[in-house]
ZAMARGU-4260 file (C-alpha; in steps of 0.2 Angstrom, whole numbers, plus 5000, padded with zeros to 4 digits):
<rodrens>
0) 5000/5000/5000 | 5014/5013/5005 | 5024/5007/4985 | 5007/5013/4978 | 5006/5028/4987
5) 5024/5030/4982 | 5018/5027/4963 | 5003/5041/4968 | 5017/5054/4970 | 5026/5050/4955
10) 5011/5051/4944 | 5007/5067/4953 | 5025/5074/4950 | 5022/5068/4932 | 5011/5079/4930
15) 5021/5095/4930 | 5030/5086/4915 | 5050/5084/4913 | 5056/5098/4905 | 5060/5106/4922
20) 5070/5095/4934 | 5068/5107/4950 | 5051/5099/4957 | 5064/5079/4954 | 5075/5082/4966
25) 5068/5074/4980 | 5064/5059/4968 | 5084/5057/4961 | 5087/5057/4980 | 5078/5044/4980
30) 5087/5034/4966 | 5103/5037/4972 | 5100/5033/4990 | 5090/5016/4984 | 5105/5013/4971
35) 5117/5014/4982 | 5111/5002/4996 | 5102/4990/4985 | 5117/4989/4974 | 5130/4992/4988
40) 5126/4975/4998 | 5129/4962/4987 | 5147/4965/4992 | 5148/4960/5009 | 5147/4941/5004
45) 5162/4942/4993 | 5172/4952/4999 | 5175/4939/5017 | 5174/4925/5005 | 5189/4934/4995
50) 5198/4934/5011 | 5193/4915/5015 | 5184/4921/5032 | 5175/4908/5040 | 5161/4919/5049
55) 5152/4925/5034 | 5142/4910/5030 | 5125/4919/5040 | 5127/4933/5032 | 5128/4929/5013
60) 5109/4927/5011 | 5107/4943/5022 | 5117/4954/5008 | 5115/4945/4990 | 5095/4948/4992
65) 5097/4966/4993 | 5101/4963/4975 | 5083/4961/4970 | 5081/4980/4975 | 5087/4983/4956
70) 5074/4978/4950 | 5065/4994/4958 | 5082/5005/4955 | 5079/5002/4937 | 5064/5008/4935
75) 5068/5023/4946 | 5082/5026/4934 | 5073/5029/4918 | 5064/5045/4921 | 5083/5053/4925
80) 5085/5051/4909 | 5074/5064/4901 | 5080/5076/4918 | 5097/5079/4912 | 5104/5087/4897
85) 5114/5077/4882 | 5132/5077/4882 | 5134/5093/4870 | 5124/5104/4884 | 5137/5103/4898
90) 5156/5097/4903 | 5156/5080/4907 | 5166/5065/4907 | 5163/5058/4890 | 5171/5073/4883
95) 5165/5076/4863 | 5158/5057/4861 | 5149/5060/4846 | 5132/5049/4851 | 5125/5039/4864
100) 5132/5048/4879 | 5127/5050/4894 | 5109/5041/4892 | 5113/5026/4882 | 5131/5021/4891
105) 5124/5025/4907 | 5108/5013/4905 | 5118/4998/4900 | 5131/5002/4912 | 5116/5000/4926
110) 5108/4986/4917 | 5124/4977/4917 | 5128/4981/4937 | 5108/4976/4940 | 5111/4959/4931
115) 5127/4953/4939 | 5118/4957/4955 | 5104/4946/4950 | 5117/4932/4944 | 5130/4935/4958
120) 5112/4929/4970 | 5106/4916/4960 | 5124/4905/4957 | 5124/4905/4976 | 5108/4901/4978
125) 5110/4885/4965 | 5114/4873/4979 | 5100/4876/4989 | 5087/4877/4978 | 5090/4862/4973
130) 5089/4853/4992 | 5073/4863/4989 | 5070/4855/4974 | 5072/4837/4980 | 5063/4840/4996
135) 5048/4846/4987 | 5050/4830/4973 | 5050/4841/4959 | 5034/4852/4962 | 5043/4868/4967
140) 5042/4877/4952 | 5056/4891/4958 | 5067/4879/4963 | 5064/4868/4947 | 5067/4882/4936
145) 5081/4888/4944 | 5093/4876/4952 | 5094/4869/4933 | 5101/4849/4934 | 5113/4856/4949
150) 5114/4837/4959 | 5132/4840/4968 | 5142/4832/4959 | 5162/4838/4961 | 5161/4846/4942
155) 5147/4858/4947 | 5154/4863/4964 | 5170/4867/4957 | 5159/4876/4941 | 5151/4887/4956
160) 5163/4891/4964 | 5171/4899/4950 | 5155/4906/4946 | 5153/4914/4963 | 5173/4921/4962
165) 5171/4927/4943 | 5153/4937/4946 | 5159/4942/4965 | 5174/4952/4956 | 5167/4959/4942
170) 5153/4966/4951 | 5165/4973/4965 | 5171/4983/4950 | 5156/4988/4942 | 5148/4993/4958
175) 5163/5007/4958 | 5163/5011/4940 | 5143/5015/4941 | 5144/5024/4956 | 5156/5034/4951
180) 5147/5037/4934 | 5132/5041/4942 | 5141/5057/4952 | 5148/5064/4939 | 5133/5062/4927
185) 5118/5066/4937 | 5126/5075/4949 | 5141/5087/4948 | 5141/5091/4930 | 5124/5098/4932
190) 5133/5113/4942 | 5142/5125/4935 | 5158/5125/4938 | 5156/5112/4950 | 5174/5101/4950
195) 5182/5089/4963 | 5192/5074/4961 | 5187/5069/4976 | 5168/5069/4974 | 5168/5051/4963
200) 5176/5043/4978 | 5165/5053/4991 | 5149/5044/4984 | 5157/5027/4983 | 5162/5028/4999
205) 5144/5030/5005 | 5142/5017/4996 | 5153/5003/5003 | 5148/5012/5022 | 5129/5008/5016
210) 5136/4991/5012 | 5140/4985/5027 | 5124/4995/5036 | 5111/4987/5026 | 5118/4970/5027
215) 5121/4972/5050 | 5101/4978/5046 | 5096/4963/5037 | 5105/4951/5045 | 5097/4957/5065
220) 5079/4957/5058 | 5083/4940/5049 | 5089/4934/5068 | 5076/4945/5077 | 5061/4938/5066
225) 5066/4921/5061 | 5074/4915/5078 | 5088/4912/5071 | 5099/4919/5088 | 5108/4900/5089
230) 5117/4901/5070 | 5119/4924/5069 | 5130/4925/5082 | 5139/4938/5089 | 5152/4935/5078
235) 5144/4940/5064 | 5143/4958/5069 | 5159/4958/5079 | 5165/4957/5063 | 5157/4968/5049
240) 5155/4980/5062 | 5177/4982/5062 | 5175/4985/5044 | 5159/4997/5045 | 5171/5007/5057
245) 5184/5007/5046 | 5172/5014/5031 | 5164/5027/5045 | 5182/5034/5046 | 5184/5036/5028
250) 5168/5043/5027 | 5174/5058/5036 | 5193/5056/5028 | 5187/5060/5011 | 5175/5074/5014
255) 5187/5082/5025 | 5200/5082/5009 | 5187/5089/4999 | 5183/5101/5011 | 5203/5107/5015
260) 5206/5108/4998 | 5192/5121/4994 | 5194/5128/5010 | 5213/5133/5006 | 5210/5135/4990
265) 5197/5150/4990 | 5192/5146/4972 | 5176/5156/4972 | 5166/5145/4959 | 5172/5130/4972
270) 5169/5138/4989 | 5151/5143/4982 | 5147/5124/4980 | 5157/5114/4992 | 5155/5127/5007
275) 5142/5137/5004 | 5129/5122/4999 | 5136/5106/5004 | 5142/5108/5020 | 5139/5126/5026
280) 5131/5140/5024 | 5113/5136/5018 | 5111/5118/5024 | 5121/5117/5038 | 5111/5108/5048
285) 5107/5094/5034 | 5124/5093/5035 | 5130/5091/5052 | 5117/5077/5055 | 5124/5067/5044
290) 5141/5073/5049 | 5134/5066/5067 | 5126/5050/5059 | 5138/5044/5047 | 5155/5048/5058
295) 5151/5056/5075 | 5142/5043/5085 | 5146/5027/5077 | 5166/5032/5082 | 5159/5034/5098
300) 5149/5018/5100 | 5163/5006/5090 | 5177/5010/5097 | 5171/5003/5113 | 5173/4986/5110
305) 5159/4980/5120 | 5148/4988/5111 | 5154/4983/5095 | 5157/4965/5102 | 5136/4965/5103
310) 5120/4965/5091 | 5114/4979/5097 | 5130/4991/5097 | 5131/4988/5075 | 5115/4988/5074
315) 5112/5005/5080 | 5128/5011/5071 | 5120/5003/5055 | 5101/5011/5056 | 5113/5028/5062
320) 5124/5027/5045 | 5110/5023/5035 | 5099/5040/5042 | 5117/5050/5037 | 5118/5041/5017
325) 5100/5048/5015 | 5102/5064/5022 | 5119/5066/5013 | 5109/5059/4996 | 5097/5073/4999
330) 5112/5085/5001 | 5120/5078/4982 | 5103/5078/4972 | 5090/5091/4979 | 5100/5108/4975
335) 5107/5101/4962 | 5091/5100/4952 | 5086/5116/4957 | 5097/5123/4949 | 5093/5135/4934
340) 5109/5141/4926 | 5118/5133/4910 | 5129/5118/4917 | 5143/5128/4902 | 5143/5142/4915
345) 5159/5147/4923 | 5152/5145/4939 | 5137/5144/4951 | 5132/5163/4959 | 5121/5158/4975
350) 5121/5144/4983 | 5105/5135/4983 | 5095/5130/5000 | 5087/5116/5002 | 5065/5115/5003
355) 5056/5105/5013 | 5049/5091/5004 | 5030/5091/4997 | 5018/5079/4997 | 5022/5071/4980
360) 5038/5070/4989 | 5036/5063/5004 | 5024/5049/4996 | 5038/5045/4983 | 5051/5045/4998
365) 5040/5033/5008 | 5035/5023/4991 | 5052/5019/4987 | 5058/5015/5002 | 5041/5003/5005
370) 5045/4995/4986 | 5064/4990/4991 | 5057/4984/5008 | 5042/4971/4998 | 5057/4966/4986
375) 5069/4960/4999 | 5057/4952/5010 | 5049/4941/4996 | 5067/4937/4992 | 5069/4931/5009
380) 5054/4922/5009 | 5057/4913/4991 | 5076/4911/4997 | 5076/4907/5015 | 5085/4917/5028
385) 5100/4909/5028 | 5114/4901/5014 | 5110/4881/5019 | 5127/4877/5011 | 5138/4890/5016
390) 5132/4885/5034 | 5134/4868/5032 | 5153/4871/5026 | 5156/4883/5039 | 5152/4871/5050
395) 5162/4856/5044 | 5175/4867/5046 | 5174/4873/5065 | 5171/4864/5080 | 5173/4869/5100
400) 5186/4861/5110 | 5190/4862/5129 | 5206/4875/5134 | 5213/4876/5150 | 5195/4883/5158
405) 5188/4889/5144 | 5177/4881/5126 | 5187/4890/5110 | 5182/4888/5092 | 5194/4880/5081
410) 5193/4885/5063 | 5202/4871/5049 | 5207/4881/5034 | 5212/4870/5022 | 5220/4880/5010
</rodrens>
């Protein structure tokens, strides 16, 4: 009911047409904060993998299905393109490419992201949907269709294995290429004057922090909801939430060496921007809540390590960093697309404030946010919680032993 509500406030944005992209910039907040976590997550199960950890098996399932959250981004995605100017209208990355750019290399280049995601979840999934398959005799369709003639044989473990290393790396990649394509096409270059080498990486490191947030998320409503307290440990958490604090801190690293730069620098076509609209002056306090939310407190909660050896401590952290992405999303798009001046301008006059949002605004906010939620839960549902054979491996490879007067895991790598 929310998602249609949502789809009530885009048709009633609709209907004030395209051709002015002011009234949109609470909807491309929308798309880049829903791109960036649905898109983001998928990467927590590969990266520990890449690392042969051996406390990731509870929480692959917890990050791969935020990949059906594309499905939405896509659609989100479209009406962007008829927002922004062509290639020839502004200074962008694609320089004088003659055709097709940004709209049509952007499209495939999030169509290709959107479908390695979808992959990248459904060759992990193969082994269990087809215990699913078997336990059902053949009349689950989904896991009919899906887990293909998969029986277990050594061939097709080693073949998914593969599969999981090859899609897991090139979507690492892509996931850094798009975000970084989408900043600089439906963001910066829509400012005049507007240029930072340190913006790209800025918006893919909220990126990787959203990673880690939306999965801790996930995974403590999958435990919370499920009952599932006895195979999500502690563990789990104690160890993304080391990571998520690493990424806090360069959250704040890299706006801090935007920030000193321009700060020094005094260039005024630079200080109108990145002080006088993205960090001061005119939305202040946007910014210095999710200053607060993305780097004040969770330094202060995580770097108490009984709070982040808990559920609770980087789970707060995580609902904290994920309030701080949006705002900050909100801070990228809104002004942005209120401004009225050619993009080929020298540079921007006034910096532009941030409105409140209307009600087309708040419905599509609450829409979007309501669609990605249905997606991922019916994944979870169609899924399970939980990776069956990454579980079972992990725990093939662990067991509890007595020493001195304590019971210690013991974890066999056999690598």
């Amino acid at each position: 009911m929310l998602f249609v509500g949502g789809v009530a406030g885009f048709a009633m944005r609709l209907g004030s047409g395209l051709e002015d992209r002011g009234p949109w910039g609470y909807y491309a907040a929308v798309f880049g904060f829903l791109f960036t976590v649905g898109q983001a997550a998928p990467m927590v199960s590969f990266v520990p993998r890449l690392a042969r950890a051996r406390w990731h098996g509870p929480l692959t399932r917890a990050s791969q299905v935020v990949a059906v959250a594309g499905l939405l981004n896509v659609l989100l995605f479209l009406p962007l393109l008829w927002l922004v100017p062509s290639n020839a209208e502004r200074v962008t990355v694609w320089f004088n490419w003659p055709w097709g750019a940004p709209h049509f290399f952007d499209t495939i280049f999030v169509l290709m992201l959107v479908v390695n995601g979808f992959a990248f979840l459904w060759v992990q999934a193969i082994p269990d949907l087809a215990a699913l398959r078997v336990q059902s005799g053949g009349t689950h369709r989904l896991a009919r269709l899906l887990s293909g003639s998969f029986i277990g044989t050594p061939k097709q473990w080693k073949v998914q294995r593969i599969g999981l290393a090859v899609l897991g790396g090139c979507y690492v990649m892509n996931f850094i290429f798009v975000q970084s394509l989408i900043s600089l096409d439906y963001v910066m270059t829509l400012v005049p004057g507007w240029k930072s080498s340190m913006f790209p990486a800025f918006y893919s490191i909220n990126g990787l922090l959203a990673a880690t947030a939306t999965t801790i998320v996930v995974l403590a409503l999958i435990r919370r909801f499920y009952g599932l307290q006895r195979y999500i440990t502690v563990d789990q958490f104690w160890n993304i939430a080391k990571i998520m604090l690493a990424l806090n801190l360069a959250w704040a690293y890299h706006w801090w060496a935007d920030f000193l730069t321009t700060w020094y620098g005094r260039v005024p076509r630079e200080t109108v921007v990145t002080l006088g609209m993205r960090s001061f002056g005119e939305n202040t306090w946007l910014f210095v809540i999710a200053f607060i939310c993305c780097f004040v407190l969770p330094l202060l909660i995580l770097m108490w390590n009984p709070w982040r050896k808990s559920v609770a401590g980087p789970t707060v952290v995580a609902v904290l960093s994920l309030i701080g992405i949006f705002i900050q999303r909100i801070i990228d798009y809104v002004p942005t697309y209120l401004v009225t001046q050619d993009p080929l301008d020298h540079e921007l006059h006034e910096a532009i404030a941030i409105p409140w949002p209307g009600l087309p605004d708040v419905l599509i906010i609450v829409g979007g946010l309501a669609g990605a939620i249905f997606l991922i839960t019916w994944a979870v549902k169609a899924l399970g919680p939980l990776s069956n054979w990454e579980m079972q491996e992990c725990m093939l490879l662990r067991r509890n032993e007595k020493f001195l007067n304590a019971e210690v895991p013991y974890v066999i790598k056999p690598q």
